[in-house]
C-alpha positions as CSV (number, residue, x, y, z in Angstrom):
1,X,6.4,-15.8,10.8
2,X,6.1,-19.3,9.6
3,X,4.8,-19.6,6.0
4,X,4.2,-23.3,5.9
5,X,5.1,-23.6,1.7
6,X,9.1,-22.4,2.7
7,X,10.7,-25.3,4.0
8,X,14.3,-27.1,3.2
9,X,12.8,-29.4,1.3
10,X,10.5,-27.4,-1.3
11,X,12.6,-27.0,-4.6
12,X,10.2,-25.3,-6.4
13,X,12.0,-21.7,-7.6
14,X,9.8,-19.2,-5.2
15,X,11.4,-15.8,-6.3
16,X,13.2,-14.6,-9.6
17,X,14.9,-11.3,-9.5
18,X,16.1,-10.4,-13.5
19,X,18.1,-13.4,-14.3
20,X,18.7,-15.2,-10.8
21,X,15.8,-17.4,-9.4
22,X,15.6,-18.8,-5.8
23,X,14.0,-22.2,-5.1
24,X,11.5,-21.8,-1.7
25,X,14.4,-24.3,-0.3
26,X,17.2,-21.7,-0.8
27,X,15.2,-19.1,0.8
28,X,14.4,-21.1,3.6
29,X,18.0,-20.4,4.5
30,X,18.8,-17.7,3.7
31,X,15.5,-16.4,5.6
32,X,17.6,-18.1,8.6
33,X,20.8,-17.3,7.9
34,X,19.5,-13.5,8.1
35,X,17.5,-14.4,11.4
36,X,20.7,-15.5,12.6
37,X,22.8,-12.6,11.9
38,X,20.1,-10.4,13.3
39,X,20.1,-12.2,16.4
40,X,23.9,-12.1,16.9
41,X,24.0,-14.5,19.8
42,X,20.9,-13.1,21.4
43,X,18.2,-15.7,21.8
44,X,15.1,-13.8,20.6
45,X,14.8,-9.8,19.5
46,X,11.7,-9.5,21.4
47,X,10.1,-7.3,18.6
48,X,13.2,-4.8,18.3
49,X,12.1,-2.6,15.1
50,X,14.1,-3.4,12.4
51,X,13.2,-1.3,9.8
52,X,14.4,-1.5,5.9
53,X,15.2,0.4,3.2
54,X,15.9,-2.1,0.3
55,X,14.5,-2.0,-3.3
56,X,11.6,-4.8,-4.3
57,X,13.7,-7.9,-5.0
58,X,15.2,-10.9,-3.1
59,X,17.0,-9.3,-0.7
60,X,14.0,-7.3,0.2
61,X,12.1,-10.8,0.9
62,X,15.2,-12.2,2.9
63,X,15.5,-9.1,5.5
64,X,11.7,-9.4,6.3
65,X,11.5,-13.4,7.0
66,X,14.6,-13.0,8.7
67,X,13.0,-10.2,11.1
68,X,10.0,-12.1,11.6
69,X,12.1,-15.9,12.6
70,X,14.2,-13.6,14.8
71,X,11.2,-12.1,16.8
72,X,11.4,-8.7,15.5
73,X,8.7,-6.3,14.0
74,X,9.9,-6.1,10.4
75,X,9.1,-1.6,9.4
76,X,9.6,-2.0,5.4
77,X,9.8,1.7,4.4
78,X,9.3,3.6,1.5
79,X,12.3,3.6,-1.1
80,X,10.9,7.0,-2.3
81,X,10.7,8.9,1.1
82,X,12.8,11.9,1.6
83,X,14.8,12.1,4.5
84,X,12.0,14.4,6.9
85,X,9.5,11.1,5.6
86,X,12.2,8.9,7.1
87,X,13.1,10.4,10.0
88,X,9.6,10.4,10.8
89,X,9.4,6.7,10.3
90,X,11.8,5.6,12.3
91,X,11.9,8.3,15.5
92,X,7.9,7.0,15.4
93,X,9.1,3.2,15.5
94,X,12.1,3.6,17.5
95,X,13.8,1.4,15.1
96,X,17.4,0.3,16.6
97,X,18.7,-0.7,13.2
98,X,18.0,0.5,9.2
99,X,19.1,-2.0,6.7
100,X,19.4,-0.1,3.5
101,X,20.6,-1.3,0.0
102,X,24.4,0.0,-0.3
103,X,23.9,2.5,-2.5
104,X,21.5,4.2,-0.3
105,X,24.0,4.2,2.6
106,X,25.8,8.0,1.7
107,X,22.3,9.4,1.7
108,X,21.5,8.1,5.0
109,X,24.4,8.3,6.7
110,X,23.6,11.7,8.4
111,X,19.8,10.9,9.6
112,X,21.1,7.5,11.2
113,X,23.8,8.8,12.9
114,X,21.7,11.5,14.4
115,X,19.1,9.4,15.6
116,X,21.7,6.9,16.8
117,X,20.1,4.1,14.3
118,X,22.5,1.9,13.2
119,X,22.8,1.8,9.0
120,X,23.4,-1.9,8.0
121,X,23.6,-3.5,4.7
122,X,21.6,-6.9,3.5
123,X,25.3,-8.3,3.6
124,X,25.9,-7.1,7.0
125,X,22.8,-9.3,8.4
126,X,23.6,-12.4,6.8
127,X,24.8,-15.4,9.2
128,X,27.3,-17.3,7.9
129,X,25.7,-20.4,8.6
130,X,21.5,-20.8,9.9
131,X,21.9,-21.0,13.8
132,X,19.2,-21.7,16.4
133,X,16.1,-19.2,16.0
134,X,13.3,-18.6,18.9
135,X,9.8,-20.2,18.9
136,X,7.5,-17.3,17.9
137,X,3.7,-16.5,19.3
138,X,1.5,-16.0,16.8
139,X,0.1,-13.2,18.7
140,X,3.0,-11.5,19.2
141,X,3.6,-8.0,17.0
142,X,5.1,-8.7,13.2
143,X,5.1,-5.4,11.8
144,X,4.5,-2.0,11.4
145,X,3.2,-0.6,8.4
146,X,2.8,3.5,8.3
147,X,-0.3,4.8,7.3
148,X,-1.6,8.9,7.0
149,X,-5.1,8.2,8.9
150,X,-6.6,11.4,9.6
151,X,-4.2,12.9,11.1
152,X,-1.1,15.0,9.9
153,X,1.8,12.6,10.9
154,X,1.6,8.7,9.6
155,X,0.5,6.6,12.1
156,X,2.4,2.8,12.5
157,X,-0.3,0.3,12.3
158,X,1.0,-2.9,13.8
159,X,-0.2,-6.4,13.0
160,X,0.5,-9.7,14.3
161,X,1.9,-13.0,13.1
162,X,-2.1,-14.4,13.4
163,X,-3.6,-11.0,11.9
164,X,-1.1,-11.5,8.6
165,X,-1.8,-15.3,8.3
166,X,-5.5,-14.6,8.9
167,X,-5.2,-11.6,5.9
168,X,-3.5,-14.1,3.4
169,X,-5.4,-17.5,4.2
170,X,-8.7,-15.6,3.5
171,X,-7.1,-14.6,0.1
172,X,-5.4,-17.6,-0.7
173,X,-9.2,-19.4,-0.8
174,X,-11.5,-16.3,-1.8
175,X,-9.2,-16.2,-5.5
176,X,-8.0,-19.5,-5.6
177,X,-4.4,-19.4,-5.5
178,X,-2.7,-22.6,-6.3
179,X,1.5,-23.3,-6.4
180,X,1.4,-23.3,-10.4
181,X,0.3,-19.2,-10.3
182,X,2.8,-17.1,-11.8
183,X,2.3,-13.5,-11.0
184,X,4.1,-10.4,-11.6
185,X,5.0,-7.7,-8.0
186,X,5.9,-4.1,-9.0
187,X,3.4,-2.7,-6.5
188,X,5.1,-0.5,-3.4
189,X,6.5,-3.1,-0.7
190,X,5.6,-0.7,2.2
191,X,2.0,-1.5,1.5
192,X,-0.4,-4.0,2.5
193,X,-1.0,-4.8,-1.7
194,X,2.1,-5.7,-2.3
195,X,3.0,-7.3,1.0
196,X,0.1,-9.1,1.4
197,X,-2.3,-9.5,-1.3
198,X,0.6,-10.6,-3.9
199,X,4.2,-11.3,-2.0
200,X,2.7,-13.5,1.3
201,X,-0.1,-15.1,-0.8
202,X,2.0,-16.5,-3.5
203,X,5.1,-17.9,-0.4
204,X,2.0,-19.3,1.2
205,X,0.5,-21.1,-2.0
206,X,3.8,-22.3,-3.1
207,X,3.3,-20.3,-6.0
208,X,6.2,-17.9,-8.1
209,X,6.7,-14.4,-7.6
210,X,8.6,-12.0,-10.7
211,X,10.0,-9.0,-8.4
212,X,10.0,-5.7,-10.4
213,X,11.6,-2.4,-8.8
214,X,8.8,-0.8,-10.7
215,X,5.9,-1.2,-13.7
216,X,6.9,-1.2,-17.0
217,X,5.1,-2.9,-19.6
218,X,7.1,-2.5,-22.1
219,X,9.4,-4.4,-19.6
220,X,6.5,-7.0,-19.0
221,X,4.9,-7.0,-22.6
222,X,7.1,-10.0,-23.8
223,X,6.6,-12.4,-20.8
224,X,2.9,-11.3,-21.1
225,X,2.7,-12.3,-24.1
226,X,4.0,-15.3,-23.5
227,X,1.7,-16.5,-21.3
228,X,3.9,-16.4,-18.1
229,X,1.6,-15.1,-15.5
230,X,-1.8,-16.4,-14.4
231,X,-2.3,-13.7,-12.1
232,X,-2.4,-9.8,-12.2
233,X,-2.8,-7.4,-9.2
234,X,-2.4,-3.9,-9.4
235,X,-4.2,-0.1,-8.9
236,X,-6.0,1.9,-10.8
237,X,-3.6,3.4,-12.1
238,X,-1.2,1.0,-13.9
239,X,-4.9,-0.3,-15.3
240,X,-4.8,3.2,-17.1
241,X,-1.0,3.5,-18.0
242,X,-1.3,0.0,-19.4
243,X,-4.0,1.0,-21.7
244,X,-2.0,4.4,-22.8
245,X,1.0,2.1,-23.5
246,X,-1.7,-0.4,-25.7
247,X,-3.1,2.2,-27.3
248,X,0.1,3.4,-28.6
249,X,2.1,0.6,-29.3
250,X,2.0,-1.6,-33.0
251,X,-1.0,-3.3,-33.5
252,X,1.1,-6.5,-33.6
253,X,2.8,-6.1,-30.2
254,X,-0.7,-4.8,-28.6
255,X,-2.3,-7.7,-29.4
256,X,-0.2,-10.2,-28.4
257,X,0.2,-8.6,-24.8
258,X,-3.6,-8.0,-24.9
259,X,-4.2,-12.1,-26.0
260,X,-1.6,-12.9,-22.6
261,X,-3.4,-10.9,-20.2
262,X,-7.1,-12.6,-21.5
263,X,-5.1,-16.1,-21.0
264,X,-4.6,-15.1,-17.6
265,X,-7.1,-16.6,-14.8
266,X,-7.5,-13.0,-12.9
267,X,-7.0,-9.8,-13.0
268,X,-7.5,-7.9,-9.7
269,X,-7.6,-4.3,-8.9
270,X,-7.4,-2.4,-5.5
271,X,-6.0,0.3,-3.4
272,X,-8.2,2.9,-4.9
273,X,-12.1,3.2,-6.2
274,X,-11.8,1.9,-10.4
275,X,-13.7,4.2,-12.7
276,X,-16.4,2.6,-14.4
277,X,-15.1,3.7,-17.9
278,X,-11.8,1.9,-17.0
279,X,-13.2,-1.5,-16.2
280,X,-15.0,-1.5,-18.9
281,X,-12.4,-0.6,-21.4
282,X,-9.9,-3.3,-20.0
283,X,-12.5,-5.5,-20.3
284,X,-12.8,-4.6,-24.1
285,X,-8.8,-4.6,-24.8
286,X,-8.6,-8.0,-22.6
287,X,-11.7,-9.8,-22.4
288,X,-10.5,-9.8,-18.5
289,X,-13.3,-8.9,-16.1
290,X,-11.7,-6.9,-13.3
291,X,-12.2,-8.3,-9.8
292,X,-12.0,-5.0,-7.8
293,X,-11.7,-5.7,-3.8
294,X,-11.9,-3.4,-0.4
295,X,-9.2,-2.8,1.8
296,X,-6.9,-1.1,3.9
297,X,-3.6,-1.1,5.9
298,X,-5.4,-1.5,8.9
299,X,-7.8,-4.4,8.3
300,X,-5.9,-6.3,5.3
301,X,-9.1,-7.0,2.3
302,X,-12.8,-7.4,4.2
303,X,-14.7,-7.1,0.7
304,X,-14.0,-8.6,-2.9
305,X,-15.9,-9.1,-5.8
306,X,-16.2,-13.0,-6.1
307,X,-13.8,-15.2,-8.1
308,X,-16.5,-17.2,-9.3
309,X,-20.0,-15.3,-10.0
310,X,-20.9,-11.1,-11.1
311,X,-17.8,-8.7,-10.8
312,X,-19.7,-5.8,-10.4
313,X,-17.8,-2.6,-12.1
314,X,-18.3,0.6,-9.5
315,X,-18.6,-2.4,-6.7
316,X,-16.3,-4.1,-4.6
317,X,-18.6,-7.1,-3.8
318,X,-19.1,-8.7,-0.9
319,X,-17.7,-9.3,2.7
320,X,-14.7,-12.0,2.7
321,X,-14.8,-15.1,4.6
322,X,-14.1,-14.5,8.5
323,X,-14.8,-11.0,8.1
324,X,-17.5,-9.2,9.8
325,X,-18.3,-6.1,8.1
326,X,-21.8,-3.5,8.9
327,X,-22.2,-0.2,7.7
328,X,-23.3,2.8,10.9
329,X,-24.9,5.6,10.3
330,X,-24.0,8.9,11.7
331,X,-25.9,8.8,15.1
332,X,-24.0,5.7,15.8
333,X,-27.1,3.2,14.5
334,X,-26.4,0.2,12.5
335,X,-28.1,0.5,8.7
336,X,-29.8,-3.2,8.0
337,X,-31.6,-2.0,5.0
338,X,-30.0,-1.5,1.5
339,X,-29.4,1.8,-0.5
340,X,-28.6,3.8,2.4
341,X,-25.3,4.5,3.3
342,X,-23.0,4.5,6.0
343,X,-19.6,4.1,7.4
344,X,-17.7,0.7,6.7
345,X,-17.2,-1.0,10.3
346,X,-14.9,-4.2,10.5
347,X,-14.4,-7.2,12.8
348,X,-12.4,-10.0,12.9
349,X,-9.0,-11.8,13.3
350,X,-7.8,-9.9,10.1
351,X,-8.0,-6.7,11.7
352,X,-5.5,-4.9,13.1
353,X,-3.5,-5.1,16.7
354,X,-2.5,-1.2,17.6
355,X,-1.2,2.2,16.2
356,X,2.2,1.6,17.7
357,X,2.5,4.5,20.4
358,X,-0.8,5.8,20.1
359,X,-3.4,4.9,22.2
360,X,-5.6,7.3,22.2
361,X,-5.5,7.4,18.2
362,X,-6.1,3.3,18.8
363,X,-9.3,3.9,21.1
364,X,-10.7,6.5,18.8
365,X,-10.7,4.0,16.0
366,X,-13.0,1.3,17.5
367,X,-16.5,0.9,18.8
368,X,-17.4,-2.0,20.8
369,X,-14.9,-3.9,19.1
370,X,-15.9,-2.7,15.7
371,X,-13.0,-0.6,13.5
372,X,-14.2,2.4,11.8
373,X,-12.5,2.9,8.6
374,X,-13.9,6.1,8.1
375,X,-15.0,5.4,4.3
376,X,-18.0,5.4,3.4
377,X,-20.6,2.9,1.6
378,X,-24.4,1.9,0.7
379,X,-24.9,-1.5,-0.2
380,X,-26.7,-2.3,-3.3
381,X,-28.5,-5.4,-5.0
382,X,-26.4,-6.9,-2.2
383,X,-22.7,-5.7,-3.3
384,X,-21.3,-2.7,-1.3
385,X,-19.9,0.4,-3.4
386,X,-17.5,2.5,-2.1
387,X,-19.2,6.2,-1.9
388,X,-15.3,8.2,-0.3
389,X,-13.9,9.2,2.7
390,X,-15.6,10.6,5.5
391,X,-12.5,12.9,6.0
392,X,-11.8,15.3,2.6
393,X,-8.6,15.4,4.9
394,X,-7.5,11.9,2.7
395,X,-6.4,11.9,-0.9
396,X,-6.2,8.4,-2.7
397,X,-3.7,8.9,-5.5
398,X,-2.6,6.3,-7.6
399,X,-2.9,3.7,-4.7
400,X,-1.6,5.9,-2.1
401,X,-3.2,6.8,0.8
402,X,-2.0,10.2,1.7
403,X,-2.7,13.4,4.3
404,X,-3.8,16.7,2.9
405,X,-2.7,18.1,6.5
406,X,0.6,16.5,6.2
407,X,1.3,18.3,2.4
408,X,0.2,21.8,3.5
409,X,1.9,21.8,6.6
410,X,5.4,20.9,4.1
411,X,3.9,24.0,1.4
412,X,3.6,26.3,4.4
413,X,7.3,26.0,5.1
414,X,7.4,28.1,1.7
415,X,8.4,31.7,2.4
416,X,6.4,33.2,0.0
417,X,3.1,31.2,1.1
418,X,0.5,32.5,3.8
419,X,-2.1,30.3,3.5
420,X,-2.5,26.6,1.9
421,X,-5.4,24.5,1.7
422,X,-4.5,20.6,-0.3
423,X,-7.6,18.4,-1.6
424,X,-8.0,15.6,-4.0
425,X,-9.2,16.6,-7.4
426,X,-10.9,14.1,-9.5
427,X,-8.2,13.2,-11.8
428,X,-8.5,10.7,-14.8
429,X,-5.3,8.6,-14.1
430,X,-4.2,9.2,-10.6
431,X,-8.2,8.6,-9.3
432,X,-7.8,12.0,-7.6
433,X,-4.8,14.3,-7.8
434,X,-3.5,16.4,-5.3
435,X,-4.7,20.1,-6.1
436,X,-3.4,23.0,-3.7
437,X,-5.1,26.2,-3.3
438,X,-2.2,28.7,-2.3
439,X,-2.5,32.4,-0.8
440,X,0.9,33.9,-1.5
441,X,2.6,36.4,0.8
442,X,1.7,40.2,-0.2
443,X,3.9,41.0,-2.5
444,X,5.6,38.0,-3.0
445,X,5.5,36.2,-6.8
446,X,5.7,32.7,-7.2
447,X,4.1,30.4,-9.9
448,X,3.0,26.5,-10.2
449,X,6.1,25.2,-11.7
450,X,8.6,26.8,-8.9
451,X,6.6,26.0,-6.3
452,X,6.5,21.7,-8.0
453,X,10.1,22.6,-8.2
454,X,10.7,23.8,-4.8
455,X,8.6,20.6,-3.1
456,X,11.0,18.5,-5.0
457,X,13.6,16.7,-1.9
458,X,10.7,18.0,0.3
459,X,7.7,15.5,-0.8
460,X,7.6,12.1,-2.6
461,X,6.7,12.5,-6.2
462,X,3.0,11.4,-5.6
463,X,2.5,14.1,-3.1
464,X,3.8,17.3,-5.2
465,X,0.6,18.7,-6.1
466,X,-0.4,18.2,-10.0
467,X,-2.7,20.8,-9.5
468,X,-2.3,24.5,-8.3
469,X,-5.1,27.3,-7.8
470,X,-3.8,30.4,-6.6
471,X,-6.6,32.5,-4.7
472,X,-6.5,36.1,-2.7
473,X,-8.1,34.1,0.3
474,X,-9.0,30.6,1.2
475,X,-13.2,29.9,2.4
476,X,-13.7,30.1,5.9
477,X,-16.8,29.6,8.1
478,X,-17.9,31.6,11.1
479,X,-15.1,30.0,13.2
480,X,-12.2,30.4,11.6
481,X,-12.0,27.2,9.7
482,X,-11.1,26.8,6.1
483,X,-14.2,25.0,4.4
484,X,-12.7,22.5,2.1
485,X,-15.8,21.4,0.6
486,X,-16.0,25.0,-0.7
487,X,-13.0,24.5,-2.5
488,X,-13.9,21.0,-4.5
489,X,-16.6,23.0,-5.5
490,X,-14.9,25.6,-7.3
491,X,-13.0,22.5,-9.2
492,X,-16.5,21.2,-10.9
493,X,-17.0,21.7,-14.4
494,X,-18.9,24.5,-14.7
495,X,-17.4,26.8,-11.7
């Protein structure tokens, strides 16, 4: 992957990682160095899965230019994932090597050697000198990206070196980016938000990224405050654990972080739908209008509020530049008028390639060229808002994307479970929450806090359920099958 801004020549400090900084120059080589090393005399990796398990921060950046110069598909992986996540990950990818942080290595000793991966560290890939590095197609696969979908297991979505640079161009003119933005990354690198929207955009403007391995504002509060950042991209959710942290912090220290984010020229949020109330009480603490955009793993951003003109709050504007985007209605007919919704179809050189080793799963997903994100819209006063899924199958939590088929099936491992049925509750933070209605074993006890307990080592943090309803029996219709819209509705106000 070539991002035009990091060349030999560019001393402008691209990365800064607590107190060391790295000019786009210096990465330049080390970018090749670790091409070099990955390469190990071989002339190209013909997209061998390399897949990574290394905290946000420099190294992180190296190991995925480097897999991209060598020819490889770069498969950045979760930091938080449990071991059954990561087996998953890369038995699915057929990944030949994991580089992993050091630290990480005892824990993953066991799975590697089992699946005959080999475990590397960042210092194991690095070349000691930049050596001669293939010519790469721009159509050739760049990485793979897991997603949940519909389905129980995560899916790899791959995309090409032309489907990123077609993602982050249209970005880099829709919001303006320029090489004197400053902007913040603590968002997951094994999403497209991070990845694309904030890492890839800033390389390719020239502009300076501040790697966090996580958000803290107290952390953050000082270089807010003094007006370090022009730019601000994150979910929901850090929108509302900012505001708790505001809220109770000195009026003094409030304000000043408050008066940096207003100086800053945009504030974006994405990955999940942003309450009303919260826009509009960021905009009071801020004066920042939120620019909330429309995207997914699959397809990169297609929609965005504009940078110049109405951020609608509840709306996430209008179709990007390049993108085609049409909303169908169930029997398969395309909806021309407004205020009647439908499913959000996409087209266009920022879409997707495959879901690696899927087919079938790939097939299903289009229509005469069209993907179907399964999430549905109505278009209104000529911005489209986000209405949900057509699935109840997908919970977005916090950003995340994750399977309700993929939790119950790790509940129903329980012993003293018969029956589990996992849904997104509407939660004030999180957007929705994941709630589990559970129908113990006769006889058998078990409460919510042993059962959170017991899921700890089995799920990721985000995908413990915060909620749980135990029942005698879960809501079936006449064939057998549990009726999950049954079950949001005992979770309304007044059931």
């Amino acid at each position: 992957m070539s991002f035009p801004s990091i060349r030999a020549d560019n001393a402008r400090v691209a990365l800064v990682e607590g107190g060391r900084t790295v000019t786009f120059g210096e990465f330049d080589a080390l970018a090749d160095r670790c091409a070099t090393g990955l390469l190990a005399g071989r002339d190209d990796l013909a997209e061998e899965r390399i897949a990574f398990f290394v905290p946000a921060g420099i190294d992180y950046v190296t190991v995925m230019h480097g897999v991209w110069r060598a020819g490889g598909i770069a498969v950045p992986l979760n930091v938080a994932s449990t071991i059954p996540e990561l087996e998953h990950y890369l038995s699915c990818a057929r990944a030949t090597r994991l580089v992993a942080a050091q630290a990480l290595h005892v824990s993953l000793r066991e799975l590697c050697q089992r699946l005959g991966v080999s475990l590397l560290s960042v210092e194991d890939v690095m070349a000691a000198a930049p050596g001669p590095l293939p010519t790469i197609d721009p159509f050739r696969r760049a990485m793979m990206i897991f997603t949940s979908g519909t389905t129980n297991k995560p899916k790899g979505v791959i995309s090409t070196h032309a489907t990123i640079a077609s993602q982050v161009t249209t970005l880099l003119e829709a919001w303006e980016w320029t090489e004197d933005d400053v902007i913040p990354l603590f968002l997951p690198l094994h999403h497209i938000h991070g990845i694309i929207n904030v890492l890839s955009c800033a390389l390719w403007a020239r502009a300076r990224v501040h790697l966090f391995e996580k958000f803290d504002l107290a952390a953050l509060g000082p270089q807010i405050a003094a007006n370090t950042y022009t730019l601000f991209m994150a979910v929901p959710t850090v929108y509302v654990k900012a505001i708790e942290y505001l809220e109770g912090a000195e009026a003094a220290e409030a304000a000043a972080i408050c008066r940096g984010f207003g100086a800053m020229r945009l504030n974006v949020s994405g990955s999940a739908a942003c309450p009303v109330p919260l826009f509009e009480r960021w905009r009071e603490l801020t004066g920042q209008v939120l620019l909330e955009r429309y995207g997914m793993t699959e397809i990169g951003m297609a929609l965005s509020n504009p940078y110049r003109g109405e951020r609608r709050a509840g709306c996430v504007g209008t179709p990007l530049r390049g993108v085609d985007v049409r909303l169908v209605a169930e029997d398969g007919v395309e909806i021309a008028a407004e205020d009647q919704p439908g499913e959000i179809q996409v087209r266009g050189p920022n879409v997707f390639r495959e879901y690696w080793d899927s087919p079938d799963a790939t097939a299903g997903s289009f229509t005469q060229g069209w993907f179907r994100t399964g999430d549905m819209a109505v278009v209104e006063r000529g911005y489209y808002r986000i209405m949900g899924r057509t699935s109840i199958d997908i919970i977005k939590s916090g950003g995340y994307k994750l399977s309700a088929l993929e939790i119950e099936g790790v509940l129903l491992e329980h012993p003293k479970i018969a029956e589990v049925a996992v849904i997104g509750a509407d939660d004030p933070v999180w957007g929705e929450a994941v709630c589990a209605f559970v129908v113990r074993r006769p006889g058998s006890e078990l409460d919510a806090d042993t059962l959170r307990q017991w899921c700890r080592g089995r799920l990721s943090d985000y995908k413990i359920p915060k909620q749980v309803r135990f029942v005698e029996a879960l809501p079936r219709n006449a064939m057998g099958k549990v009726t999950k819209p049954d079950l949001k509705a005992l979770l309304a106000p007044n059931a």
